[in-house]
C-alpha positions as CSV (number, residue, x, y, z in Angstrom):
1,X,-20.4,0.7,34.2
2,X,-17.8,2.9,32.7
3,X,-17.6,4.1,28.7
4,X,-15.4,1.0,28.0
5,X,-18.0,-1.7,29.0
6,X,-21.1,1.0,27.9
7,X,-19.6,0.8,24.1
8,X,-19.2,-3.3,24.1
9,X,-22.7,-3.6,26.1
10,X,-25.0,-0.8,24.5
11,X,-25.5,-1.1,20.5
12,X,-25.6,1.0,17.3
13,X,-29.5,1.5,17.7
14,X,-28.8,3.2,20.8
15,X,-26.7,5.8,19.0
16,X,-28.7,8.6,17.2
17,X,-29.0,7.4,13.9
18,X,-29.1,9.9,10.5
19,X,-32.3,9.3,8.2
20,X,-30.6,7.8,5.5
21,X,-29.9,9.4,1.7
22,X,-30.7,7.1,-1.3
23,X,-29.5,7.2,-4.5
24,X,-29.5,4.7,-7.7
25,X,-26.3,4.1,-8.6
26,X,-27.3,5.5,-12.2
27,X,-28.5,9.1,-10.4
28,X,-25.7,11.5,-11.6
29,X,-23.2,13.1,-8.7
30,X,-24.7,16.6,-8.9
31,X,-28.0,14.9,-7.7
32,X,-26.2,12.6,-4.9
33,X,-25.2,16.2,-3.9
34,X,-28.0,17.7,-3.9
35,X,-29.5,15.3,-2.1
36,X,-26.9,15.4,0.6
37,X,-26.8,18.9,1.1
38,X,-30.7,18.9,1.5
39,X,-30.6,16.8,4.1
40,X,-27.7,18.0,6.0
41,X,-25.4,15.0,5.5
42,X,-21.7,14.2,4.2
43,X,-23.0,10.6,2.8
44,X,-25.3,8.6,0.3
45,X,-26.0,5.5,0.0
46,X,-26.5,3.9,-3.8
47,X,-29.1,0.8,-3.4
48,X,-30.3,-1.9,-5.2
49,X,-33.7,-2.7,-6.6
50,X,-34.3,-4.4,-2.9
51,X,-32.9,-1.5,-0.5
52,X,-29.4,-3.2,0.0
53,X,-26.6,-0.9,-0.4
54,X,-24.6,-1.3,-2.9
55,X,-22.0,1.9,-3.0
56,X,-21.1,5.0,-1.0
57,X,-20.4,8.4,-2.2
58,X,-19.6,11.1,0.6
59,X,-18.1,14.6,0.5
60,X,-14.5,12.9,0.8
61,X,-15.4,11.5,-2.8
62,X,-16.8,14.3,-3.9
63,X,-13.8,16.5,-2.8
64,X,-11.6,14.2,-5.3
65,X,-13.8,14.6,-7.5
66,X,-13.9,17.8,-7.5
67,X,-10.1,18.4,-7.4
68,X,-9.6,15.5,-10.7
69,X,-12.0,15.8,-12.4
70,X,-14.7,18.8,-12.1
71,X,-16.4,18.3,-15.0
72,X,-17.8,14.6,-13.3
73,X,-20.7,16.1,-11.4
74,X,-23.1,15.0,-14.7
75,X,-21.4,11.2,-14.1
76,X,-23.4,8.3,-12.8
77,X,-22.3,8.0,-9.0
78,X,-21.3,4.4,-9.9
79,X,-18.5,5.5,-11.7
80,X,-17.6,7.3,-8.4
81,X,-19.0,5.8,-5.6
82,X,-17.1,2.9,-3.0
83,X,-18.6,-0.7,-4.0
84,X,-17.3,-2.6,-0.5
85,X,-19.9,-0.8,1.7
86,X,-19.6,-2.0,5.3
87,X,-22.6,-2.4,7.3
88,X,-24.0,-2.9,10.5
89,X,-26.9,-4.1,12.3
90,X,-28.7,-2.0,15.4
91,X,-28.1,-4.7,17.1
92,X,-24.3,-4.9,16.6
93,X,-22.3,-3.3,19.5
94,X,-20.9,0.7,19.4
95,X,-17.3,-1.0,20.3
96,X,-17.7,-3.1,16.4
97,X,-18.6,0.5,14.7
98,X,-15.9,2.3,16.1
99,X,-13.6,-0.7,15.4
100,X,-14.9,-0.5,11.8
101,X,-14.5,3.0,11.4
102,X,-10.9,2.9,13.1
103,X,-9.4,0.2,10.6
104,X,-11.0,1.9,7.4
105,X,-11.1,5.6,8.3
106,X,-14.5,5.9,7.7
107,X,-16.8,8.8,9.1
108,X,-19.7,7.0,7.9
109,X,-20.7,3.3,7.9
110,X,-24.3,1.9,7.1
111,X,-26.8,0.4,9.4
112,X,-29.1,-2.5,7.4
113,X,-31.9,-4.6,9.0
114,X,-32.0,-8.2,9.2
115,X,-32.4,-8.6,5.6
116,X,-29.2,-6.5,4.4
117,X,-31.5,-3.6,3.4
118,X,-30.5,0.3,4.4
119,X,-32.0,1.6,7.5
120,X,-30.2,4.8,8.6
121,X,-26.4,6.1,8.9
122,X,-24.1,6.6,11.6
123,X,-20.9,7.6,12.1
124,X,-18.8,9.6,14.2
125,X,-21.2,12.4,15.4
126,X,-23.3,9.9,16.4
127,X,-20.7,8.3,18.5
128,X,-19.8,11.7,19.8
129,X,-23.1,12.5,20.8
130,X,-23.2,9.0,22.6
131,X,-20.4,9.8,24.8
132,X,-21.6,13.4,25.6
133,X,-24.9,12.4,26.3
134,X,-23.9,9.2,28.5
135,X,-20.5,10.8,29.8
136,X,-20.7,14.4,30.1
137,X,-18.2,13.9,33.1
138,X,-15.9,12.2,30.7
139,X,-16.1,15.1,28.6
140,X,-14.0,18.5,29.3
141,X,-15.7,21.0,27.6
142,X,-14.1,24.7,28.3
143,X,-15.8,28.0,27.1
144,X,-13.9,30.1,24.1
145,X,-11.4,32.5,26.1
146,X,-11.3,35.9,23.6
147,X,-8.5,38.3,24.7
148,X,-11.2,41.4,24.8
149,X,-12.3,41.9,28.2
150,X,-15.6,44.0,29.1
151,X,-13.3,47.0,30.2
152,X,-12.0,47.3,26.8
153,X,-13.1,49.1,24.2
154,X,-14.0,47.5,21.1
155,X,-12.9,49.4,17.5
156,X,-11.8,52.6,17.5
């Protein structure tokens, strides 16, 4: 099988999944931030009493945020955050997240379990990593070309 068929016949749980971020919607920004840059991620999730996600804040948020109102960072992320969170299962197909992420621009998209409660986050790198791990042949990756050869002298 090619990449085509592999991304309508292999599924989001066969992506590498992100541990996922959680905040209460009522945590301020500066902690949703914190939180994200602890664990190395440009999203978190704001969920309910029962795990379900209920809002998104990510660094393209917080760059707004940032830009309109920089004083914010003390603000519950509800006041903030995207309330239409799109989801998907592990057992949904990597042809309807990249479909998802296509129509709505998003890097980042939710994966829930059966109940509706968040699991884990993917996104594009995840994707990415797919296709490089699955099609490195697909793939043309070409090595930094720096004008100084080894004859030259660096500096002075």
């Amino acid at each position: 099988m090619g990449l085509k068929d592999n991304i309508y016949h292999d599924t989001v749980g066969d992506l590498s999944l992100r541990k996922l971020v959680t905040v209460s919607p009522d945590d301020t920004v500066e902690r949703a931030c914190a939180l994200m840059r602890q664990a190395r991620l440009g999203a978190a999730i704001a969920i309910d009493d029962a795990g379900r996600p209920v809002g998104m804040f990510n660094e393209k948020l917080l760059i707004r945020l940032l830009a309109e109102q920089p004083g914010a960072m003390g603000e519950p992320v509800r006041n903030h955050m995207t309330v239409n969170v799109v989801t998907v299962k592990k057992s949904h197909s990597i042809a309807k997240l990249i479909n998802i992420m296509r129509q709505r621009q998003y890097r980042w998209v939710c994966v829930v379990d059966d109940k509706g409660v968040a699991v884990a986050l993917t996104g594009l790198r995840g994707v990415m990593e797919y296709v490089v791990d699955h099609f490195p042949r697909s793939v043309k990756v070409e090595p930094i070309q720096s004008n100084i050869s080894i004859d030259q002298r660096e500096g002075a």
